[in-house]
N, CA, C and O atoms as a GROMACS GRO file, in nm:
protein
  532
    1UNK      N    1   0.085  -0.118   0.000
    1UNK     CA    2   0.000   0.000   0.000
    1UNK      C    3   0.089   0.124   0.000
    1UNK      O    4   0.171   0.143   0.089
    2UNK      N    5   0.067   0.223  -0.120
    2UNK     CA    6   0.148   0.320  -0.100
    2UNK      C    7   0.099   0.475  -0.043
    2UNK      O    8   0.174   0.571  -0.030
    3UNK      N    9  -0.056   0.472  -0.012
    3UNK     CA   10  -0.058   0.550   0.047
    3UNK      C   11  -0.011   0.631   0.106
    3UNK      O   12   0.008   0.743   0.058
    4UNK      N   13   0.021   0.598   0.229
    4UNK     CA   14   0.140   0.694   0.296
    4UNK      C   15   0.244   0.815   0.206
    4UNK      O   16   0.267   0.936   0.201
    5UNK      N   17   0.286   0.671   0.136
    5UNK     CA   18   0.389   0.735   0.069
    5UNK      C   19   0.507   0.665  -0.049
    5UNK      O   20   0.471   0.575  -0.124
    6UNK      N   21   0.591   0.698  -0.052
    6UNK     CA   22   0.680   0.604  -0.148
    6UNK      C   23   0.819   0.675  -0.080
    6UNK      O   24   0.859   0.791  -0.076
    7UNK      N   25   0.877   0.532  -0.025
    7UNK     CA   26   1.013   0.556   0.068
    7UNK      C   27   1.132   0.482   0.004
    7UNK      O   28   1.113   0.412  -0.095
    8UNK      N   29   1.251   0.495   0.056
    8UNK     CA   30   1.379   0.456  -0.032
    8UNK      C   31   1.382   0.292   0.013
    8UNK      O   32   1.490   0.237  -0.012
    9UNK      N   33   1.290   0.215   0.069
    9UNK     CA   34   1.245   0.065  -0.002
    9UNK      C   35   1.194   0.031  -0.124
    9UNK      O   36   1.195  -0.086  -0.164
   10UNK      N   37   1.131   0.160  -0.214
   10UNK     CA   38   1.104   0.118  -0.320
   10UNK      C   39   1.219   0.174  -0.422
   10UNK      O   40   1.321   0.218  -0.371
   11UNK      N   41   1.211   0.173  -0.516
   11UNK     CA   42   1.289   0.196  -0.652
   11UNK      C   43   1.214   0.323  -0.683
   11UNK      O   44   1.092   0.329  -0.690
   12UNK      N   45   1.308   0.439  -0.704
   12UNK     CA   46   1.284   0.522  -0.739
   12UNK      C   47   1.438   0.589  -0.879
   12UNK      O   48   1.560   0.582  -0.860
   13UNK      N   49   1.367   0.643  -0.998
   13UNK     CA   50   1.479   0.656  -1.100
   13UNK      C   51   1.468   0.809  -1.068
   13UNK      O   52   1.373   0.871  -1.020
   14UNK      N   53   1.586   0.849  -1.105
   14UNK     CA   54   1.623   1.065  -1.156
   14UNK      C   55   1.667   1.064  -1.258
   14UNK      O   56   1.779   1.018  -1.277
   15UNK      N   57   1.595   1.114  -1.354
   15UNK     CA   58   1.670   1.183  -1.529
   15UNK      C   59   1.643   1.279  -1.504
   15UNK      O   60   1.605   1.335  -1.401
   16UNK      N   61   1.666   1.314  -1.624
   16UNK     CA   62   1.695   1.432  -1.649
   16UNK      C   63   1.577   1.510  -1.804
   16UNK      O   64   1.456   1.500  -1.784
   17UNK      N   65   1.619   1.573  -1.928
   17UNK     CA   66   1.561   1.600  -1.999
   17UNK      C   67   1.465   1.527  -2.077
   17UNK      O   68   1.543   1.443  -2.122
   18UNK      N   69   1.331   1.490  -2.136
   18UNK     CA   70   1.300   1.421  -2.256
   18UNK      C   71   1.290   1.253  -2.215
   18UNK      O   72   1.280   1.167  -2.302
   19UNK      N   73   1.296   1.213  -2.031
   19UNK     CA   74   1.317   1.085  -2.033
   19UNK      C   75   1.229   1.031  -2.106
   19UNK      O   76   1.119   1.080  -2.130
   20UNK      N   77   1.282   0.895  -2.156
   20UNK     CA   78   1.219   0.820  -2.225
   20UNK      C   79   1.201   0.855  -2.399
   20UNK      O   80   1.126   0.777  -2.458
   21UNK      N   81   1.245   0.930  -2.454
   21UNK     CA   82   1.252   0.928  -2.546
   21UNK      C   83   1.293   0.844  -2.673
   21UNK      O   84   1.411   0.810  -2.679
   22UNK      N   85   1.210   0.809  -2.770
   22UNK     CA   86   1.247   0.664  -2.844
   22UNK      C   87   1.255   0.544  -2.777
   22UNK      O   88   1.325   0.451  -2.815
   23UNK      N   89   1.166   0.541  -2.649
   23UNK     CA   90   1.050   0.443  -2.618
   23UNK      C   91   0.973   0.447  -2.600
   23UNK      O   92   0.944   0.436  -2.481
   24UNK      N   93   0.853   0.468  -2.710
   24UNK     CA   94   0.713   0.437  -2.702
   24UNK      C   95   0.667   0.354  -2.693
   24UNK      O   96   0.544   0.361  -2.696
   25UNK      N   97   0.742   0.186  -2.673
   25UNK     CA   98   0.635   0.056  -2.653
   25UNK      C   99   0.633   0.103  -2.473
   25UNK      O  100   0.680   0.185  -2.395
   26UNK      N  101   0.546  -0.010  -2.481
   26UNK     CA  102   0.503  -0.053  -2.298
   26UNK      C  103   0.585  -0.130  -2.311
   26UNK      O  104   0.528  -0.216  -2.244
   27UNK      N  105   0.728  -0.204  -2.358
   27UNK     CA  106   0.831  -0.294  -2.274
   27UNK      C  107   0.915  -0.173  -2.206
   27UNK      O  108   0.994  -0.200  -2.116
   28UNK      N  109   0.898  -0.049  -2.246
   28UNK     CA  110   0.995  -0.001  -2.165
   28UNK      C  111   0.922   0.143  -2.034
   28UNK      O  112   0.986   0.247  -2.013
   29UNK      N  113   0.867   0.130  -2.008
   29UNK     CA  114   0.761   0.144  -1.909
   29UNK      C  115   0.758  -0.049  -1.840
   29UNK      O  116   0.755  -0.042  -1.718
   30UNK      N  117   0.758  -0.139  -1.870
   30UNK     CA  118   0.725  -0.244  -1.776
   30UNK      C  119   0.863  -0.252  -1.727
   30UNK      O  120   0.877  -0.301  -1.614
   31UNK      N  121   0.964  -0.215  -1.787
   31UNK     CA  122   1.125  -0.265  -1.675
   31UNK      C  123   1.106  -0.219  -1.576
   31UNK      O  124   1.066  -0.292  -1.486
   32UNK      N  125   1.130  -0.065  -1.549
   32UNK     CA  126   1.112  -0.034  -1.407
   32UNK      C  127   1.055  -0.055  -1.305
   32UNK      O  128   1.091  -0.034  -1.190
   33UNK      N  129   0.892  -0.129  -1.376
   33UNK     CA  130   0.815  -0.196  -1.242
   33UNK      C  131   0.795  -0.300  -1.244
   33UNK      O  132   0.694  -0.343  -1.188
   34UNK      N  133   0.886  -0.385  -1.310
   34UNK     CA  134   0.942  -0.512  -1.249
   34UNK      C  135   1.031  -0.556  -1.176
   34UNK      O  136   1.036  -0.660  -1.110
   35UNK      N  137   1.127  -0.446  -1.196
   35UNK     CA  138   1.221  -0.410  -1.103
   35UNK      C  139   1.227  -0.367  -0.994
   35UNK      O  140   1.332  -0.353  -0.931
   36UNK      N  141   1.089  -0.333  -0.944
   36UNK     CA  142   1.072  -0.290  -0.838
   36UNK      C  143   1.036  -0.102  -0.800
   36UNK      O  144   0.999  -0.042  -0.698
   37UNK      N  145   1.068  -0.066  -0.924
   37UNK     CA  146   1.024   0.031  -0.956
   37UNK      C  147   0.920   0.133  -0.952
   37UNK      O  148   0.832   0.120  -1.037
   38UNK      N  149   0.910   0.234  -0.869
   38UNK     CA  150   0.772   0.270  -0.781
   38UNK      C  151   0.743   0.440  -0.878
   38UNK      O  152   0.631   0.466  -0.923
   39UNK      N  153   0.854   0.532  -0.893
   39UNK     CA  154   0.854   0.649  -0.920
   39UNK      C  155   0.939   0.675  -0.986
   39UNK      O  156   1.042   0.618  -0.949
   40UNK      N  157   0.955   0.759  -1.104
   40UNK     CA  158   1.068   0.806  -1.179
   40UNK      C  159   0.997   0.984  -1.216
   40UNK      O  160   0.890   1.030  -1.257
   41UNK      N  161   1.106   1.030  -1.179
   41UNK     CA  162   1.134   1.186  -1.118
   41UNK      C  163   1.214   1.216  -1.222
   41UNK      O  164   1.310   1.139  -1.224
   42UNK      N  165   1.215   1.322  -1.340
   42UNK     CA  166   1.306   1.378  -1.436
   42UNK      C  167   1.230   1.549  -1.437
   42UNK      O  168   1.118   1.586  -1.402
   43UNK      N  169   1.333   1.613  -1.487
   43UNK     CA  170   1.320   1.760  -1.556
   43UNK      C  171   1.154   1.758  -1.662
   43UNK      O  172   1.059   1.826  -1.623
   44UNK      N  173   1.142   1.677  -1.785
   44UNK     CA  174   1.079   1.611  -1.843
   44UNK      C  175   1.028   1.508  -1.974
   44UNK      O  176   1.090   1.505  -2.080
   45UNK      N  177   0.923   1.437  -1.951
   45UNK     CA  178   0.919   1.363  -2.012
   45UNK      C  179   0.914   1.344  -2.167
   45UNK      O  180   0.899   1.449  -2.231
   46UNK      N  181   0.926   1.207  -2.250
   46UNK     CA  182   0.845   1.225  -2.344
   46UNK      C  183   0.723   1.156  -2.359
   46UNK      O  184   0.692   1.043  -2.321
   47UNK      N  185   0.658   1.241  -2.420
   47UNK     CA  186   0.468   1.183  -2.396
   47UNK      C  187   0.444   1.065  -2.404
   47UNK      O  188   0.404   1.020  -2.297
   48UNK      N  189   0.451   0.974  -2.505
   48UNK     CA  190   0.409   0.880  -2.510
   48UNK      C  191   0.491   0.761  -2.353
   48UNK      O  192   0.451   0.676  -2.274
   49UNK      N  193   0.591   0.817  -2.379
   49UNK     CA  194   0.649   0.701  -2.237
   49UNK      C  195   0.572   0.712  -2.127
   49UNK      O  196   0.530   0.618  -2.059
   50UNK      N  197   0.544   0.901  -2.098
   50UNK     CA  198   0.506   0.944  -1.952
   50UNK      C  199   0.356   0.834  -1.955
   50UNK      O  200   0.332   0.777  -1.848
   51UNK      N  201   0.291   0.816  -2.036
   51UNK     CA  202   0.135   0.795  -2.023
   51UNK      C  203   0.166   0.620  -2.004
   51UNK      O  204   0.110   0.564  -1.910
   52UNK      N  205   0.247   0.546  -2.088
   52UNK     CA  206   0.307   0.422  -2.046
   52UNK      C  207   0.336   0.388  -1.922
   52UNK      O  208   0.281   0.291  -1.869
   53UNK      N  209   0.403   0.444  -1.875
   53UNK     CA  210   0.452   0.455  -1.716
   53UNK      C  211   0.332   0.467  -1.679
   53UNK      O  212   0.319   0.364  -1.613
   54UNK      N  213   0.242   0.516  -1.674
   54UNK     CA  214   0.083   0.548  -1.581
   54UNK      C  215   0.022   0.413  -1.620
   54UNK      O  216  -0.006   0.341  -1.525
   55UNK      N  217   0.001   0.376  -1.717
   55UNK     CA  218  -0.044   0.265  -1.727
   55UNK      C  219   0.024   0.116  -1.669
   55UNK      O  220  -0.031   0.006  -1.661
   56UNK      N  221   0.165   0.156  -1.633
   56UNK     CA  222   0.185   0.007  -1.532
   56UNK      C  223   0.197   0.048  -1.394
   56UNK      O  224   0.266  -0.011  -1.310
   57UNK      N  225   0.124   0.154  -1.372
   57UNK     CA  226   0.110   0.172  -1.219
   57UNK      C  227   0.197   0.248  -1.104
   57UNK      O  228   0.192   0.267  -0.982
   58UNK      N  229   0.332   0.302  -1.286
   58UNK     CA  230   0.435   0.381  -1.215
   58UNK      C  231   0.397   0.515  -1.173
   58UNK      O  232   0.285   0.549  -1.209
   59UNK      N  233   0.464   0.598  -1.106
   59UNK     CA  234   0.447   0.755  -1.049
   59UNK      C  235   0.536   0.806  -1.139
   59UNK      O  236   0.656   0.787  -1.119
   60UNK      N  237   0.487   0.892  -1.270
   60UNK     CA  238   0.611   0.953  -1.351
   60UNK      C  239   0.594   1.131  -1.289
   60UNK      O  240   0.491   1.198  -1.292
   61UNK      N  241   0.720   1.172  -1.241
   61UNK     CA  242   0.674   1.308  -1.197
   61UNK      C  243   0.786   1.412  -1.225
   61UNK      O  244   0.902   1.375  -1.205
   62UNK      N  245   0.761   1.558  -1.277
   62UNK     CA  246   0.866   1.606  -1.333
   62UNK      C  247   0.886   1.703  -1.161
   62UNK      O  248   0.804   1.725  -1.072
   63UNK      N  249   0.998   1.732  -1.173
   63UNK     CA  250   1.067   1.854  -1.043
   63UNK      C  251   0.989   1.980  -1.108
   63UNK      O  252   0.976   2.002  -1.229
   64UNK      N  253   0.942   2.054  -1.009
   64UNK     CA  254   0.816   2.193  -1.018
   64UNK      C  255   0.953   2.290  -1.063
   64UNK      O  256   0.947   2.347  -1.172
   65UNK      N  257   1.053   2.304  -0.992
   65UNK     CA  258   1.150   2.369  -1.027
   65UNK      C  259   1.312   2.325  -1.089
   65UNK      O  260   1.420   2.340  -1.032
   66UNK      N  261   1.281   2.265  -1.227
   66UNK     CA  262   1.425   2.186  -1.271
   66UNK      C  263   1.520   2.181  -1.148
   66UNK      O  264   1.568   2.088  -1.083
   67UNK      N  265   1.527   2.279  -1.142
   67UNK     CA  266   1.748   2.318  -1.101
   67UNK      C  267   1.694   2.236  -0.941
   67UNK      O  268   1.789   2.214  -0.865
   68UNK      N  269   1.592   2.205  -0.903
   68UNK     CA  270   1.576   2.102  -0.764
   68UNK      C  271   1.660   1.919  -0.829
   68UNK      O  272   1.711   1.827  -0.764
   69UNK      N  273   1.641   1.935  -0.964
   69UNK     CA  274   1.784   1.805  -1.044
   69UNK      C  275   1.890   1.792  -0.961
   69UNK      O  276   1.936   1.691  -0.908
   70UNK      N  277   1.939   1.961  -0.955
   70UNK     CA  278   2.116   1.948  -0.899
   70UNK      C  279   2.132   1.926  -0.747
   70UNK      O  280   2.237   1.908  -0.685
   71UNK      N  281   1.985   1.932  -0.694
   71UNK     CA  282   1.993   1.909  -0.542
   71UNK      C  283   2.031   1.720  -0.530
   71UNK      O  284   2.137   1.705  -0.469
   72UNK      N  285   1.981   1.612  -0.566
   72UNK     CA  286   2.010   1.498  -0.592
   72UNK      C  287   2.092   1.425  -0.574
   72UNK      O  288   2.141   1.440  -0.686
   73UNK      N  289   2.185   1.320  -0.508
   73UNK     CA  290   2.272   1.313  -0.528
   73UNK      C  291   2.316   1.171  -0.514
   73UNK      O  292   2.237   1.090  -0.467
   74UNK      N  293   2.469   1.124  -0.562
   74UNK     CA  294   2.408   0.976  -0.556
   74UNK      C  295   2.391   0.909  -0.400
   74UNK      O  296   2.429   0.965  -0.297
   75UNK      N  297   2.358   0.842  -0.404
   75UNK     CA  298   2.314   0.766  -0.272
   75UNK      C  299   2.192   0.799  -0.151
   75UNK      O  300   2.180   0.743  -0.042
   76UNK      N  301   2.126   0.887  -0.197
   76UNK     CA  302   2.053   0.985  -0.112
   76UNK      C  303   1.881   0.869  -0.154
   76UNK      O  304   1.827   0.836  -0.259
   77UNK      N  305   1.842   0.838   0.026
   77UNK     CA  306   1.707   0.853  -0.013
   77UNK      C  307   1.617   0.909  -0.021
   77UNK      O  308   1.596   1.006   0.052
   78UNK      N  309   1.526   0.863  -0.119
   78UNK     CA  310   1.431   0.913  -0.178
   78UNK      C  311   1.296   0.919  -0.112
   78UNK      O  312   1.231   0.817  -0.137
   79UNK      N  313   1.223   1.018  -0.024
   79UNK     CA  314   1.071   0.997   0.017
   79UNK      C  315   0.957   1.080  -0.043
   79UNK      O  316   0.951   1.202  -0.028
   80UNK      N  317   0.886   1.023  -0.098
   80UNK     CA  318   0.748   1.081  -0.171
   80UNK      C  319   0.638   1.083  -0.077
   80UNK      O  320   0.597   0.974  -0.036
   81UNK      N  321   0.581   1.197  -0.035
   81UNK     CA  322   0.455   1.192   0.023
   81UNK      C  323   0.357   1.273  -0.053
   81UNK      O  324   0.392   1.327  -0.158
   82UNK      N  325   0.247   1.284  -0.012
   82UNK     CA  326   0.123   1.332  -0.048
   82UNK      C  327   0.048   1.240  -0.155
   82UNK      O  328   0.007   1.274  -0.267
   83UNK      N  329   0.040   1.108  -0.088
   83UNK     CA  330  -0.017   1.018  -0.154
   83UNK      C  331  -0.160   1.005  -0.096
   83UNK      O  332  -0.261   0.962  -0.151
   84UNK      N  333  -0.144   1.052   0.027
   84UNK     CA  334  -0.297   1.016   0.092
   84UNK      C  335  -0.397   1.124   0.039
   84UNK      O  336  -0.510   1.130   0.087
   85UNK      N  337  -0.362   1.198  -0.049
   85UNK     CA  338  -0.479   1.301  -0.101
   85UNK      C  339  -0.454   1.305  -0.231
   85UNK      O  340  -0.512   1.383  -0.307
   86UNK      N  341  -0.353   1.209  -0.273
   86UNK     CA  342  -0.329   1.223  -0.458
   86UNK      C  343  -0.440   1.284  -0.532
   86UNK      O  344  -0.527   1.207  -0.572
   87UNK      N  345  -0.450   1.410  -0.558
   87UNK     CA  346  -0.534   1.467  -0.666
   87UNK      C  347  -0.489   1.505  -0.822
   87UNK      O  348  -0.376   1.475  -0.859
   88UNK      N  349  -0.562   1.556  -0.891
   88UNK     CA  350  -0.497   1.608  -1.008
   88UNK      C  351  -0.495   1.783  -0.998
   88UNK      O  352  -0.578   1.863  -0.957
   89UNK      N  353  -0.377   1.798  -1.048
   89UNK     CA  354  -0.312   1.948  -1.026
   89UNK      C  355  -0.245   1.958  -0.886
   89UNK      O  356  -0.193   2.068  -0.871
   90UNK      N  357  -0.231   1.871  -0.776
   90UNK     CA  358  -0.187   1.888  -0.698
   90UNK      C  359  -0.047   1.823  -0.670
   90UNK      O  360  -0.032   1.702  -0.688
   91UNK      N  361   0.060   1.908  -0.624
   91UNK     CA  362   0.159   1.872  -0.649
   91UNK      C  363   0.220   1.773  -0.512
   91UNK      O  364   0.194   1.817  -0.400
   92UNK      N  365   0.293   1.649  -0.520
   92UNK     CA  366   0.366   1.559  -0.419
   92UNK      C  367   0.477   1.658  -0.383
   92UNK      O  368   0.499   1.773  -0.424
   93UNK      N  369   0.556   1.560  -0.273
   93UNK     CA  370   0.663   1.660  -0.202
   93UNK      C  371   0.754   1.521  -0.183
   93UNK      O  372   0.729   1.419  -0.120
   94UNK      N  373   0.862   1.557  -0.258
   94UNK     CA  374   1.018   1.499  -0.238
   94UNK      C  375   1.091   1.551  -0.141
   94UNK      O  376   1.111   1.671  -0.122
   95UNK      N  377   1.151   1.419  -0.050
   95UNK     CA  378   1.254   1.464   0.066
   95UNK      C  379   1.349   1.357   0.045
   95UNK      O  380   1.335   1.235   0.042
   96UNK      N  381   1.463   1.441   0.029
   96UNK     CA  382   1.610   1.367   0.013
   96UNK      C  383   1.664   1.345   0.123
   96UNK      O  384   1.677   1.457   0.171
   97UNK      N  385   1.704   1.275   0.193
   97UNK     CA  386   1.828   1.247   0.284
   97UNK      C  387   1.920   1.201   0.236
   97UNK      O  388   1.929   1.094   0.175
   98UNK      N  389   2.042   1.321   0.271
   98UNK     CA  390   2.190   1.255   0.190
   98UNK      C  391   2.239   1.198   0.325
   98UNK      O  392   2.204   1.203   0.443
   99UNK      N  393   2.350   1.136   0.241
   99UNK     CA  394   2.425   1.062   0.317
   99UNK      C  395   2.492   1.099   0.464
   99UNK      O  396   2.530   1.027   0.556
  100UNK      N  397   2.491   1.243   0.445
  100UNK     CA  398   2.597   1.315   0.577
  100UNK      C  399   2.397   1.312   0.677
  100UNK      O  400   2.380   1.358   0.790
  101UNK      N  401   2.333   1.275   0.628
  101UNK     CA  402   2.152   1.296   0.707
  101UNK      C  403   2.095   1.418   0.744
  101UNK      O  404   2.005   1.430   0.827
  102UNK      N  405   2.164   1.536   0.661
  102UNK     CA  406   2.054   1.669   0.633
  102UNK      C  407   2.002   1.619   0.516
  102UNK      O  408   2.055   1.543   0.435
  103UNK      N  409   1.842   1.690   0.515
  103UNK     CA  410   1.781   1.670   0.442
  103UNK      C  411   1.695   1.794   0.361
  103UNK      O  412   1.690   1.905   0.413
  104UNK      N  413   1.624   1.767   0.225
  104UNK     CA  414   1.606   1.876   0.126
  104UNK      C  415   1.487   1.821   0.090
  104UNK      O  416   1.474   1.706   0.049
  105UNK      N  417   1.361   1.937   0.111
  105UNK     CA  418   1.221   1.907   0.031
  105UNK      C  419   1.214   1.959  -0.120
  105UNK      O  420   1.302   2.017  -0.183
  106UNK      N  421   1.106   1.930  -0.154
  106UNK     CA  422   1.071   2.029  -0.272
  106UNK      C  423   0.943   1.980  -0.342
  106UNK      O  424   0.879   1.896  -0.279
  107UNK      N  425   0.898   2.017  -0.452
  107UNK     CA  426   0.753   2.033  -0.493
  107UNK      C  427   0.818   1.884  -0.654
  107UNK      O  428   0.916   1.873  -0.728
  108UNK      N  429   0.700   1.815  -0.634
  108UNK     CA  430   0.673   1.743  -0.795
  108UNK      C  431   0.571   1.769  -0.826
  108UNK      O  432   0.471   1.777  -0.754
  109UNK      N  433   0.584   1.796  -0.988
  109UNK     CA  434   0.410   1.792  -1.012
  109UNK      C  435   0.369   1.636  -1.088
  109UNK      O  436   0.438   1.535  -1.080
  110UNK      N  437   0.263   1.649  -1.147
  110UNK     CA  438   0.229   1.545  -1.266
  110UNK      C  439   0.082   1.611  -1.288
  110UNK      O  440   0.009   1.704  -1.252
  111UNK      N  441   0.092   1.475  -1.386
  111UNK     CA  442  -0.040   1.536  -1.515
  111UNK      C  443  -0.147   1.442  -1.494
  111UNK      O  444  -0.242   1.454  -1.571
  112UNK      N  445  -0.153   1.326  -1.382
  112UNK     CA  446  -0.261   1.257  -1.356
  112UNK      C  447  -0.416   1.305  -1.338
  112UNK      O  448  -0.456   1.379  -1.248
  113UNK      N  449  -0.491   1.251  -1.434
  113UNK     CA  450  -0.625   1.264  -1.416
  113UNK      C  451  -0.731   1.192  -1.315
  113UNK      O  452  -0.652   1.109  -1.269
  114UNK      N  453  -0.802   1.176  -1.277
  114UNK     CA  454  -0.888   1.110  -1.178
  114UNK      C  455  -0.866   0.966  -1.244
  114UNK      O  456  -0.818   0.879  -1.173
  115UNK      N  457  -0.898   0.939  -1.368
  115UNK     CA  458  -0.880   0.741  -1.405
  115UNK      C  459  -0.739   0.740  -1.433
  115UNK      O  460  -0.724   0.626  -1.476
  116UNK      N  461  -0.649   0.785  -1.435
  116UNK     CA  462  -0.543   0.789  -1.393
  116UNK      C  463  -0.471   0.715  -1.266
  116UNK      O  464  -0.403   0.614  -1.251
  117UNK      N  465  -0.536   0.846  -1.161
  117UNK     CA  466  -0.501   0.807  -1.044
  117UNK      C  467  -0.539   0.668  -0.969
  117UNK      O  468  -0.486   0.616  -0.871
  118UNK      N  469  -0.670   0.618  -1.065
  118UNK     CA  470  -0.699   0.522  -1.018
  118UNK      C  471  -0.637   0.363  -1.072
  118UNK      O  472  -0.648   0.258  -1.009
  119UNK      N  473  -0.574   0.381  -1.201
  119UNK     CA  474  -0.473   0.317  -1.237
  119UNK      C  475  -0.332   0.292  -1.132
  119UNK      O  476  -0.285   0.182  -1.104
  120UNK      N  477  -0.285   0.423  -1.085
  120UNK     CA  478  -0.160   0.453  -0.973
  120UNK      C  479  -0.223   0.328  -0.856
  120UNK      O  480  -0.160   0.224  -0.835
  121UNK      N  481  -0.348   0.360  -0.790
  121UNK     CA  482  -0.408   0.305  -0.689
  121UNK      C  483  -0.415   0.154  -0.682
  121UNK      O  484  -0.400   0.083  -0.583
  122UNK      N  485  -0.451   0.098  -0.869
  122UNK     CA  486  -0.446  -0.030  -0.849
  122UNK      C  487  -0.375  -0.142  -0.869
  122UNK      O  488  -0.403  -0.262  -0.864
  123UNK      N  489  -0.199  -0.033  -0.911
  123UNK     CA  490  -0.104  -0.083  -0.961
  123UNK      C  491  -0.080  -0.082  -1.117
  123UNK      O  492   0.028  -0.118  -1.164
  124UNK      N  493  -0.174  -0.044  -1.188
  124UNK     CA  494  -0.190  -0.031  -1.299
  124UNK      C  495  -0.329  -0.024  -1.385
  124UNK      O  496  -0.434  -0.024  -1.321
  125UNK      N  497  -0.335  -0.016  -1.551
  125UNK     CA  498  -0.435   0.037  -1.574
  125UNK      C  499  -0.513  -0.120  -1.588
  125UNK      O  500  -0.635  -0.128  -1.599
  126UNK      N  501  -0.425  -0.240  -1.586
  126UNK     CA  502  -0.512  -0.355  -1.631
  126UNK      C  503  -0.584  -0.412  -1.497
  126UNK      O  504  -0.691  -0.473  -1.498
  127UNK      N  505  -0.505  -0.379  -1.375
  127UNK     CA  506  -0.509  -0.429  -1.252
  127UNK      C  507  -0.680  -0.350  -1.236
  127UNK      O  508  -0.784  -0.414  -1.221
  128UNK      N  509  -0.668  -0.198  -1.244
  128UNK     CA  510  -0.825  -0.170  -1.255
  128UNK      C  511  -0.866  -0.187  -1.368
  128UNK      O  512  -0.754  -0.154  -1.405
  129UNK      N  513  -0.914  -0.206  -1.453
  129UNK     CA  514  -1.006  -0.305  -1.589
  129UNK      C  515  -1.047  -0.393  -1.473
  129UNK      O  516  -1.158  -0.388  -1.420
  130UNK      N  517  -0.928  -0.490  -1.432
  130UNK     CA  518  -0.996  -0.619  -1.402
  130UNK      C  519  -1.094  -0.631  -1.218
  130UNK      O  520  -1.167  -0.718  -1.172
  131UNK      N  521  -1.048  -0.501  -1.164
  131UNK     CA  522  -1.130  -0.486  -1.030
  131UNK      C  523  -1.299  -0.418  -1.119
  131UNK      O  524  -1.402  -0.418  -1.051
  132UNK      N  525  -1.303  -0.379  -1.226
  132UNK     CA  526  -1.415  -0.355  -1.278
  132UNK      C  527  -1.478  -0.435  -1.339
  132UNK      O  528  -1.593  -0.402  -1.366
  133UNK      N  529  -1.442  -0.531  -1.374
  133UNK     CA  530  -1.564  -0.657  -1.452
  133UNK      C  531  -1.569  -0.744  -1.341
  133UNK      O  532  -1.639  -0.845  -1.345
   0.00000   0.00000   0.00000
């Protein structure tokens, strides 16, 4: 249940510009959440991937303010909250803990719609299809 939130037990990716670009199938949207893969956080996307990713149940979310990229760093975990009110237009909140254990918030947005979100909720878009028949 990710309610709560999404913490550095799950898999979380950081790009950067255009992720995903020149992958428009769903095999590349399904690696990351087979992998364990919960959220992928970039500057931004390209369309067809971002909506892929929604459909296997991933959190694709761009940084509200790019240059929050250079805050990042390697080894630092990753916590996502504002899952317990996931709306559309409303933005989640990233908290880094680096390694030395100060830590750095900041704003994500995304483009999730209400059947969207309910895709996020059921792990994906087939997982709800099939809680509906």
């Amino acid at each position: 249940d990710l309610s709560s939130g999404i913490n550095a037990e799950y898999g979380v990716v950081v790009g950067d510009e255009n992720y995903g670009e020149g992958s428009s199938r769903e095999h590349a949207a399904l690696e990351p959440r087979h992998l364990g893969g919960k959220a992928i956080i970039v500057r931004s996307f390209a369309r067809i991937h971002e909506t892929n990713l929604k459909k296997q149940g991933m959190l694709p979310l761009t940084f509200a303010d790019p240059a929050d990229y250079d805050k990042v760093q390697p080894g630092d975990k990753i916590s996502i909250t504002g899952l317990t009110s996931f709306a559309p237009g409303v933005p989640l909140t990233c908290t880094l803990t680096h390694g030395d254990g100060s830590t750095e918030s900041f704003a994500l947005n995304h483009t999730f719609n209400e059947n969207q979100i309910g895709w996020f909720k059921a792990g994906s878009a087939l997982n709800k299809m099939a809680e509906s028949s």
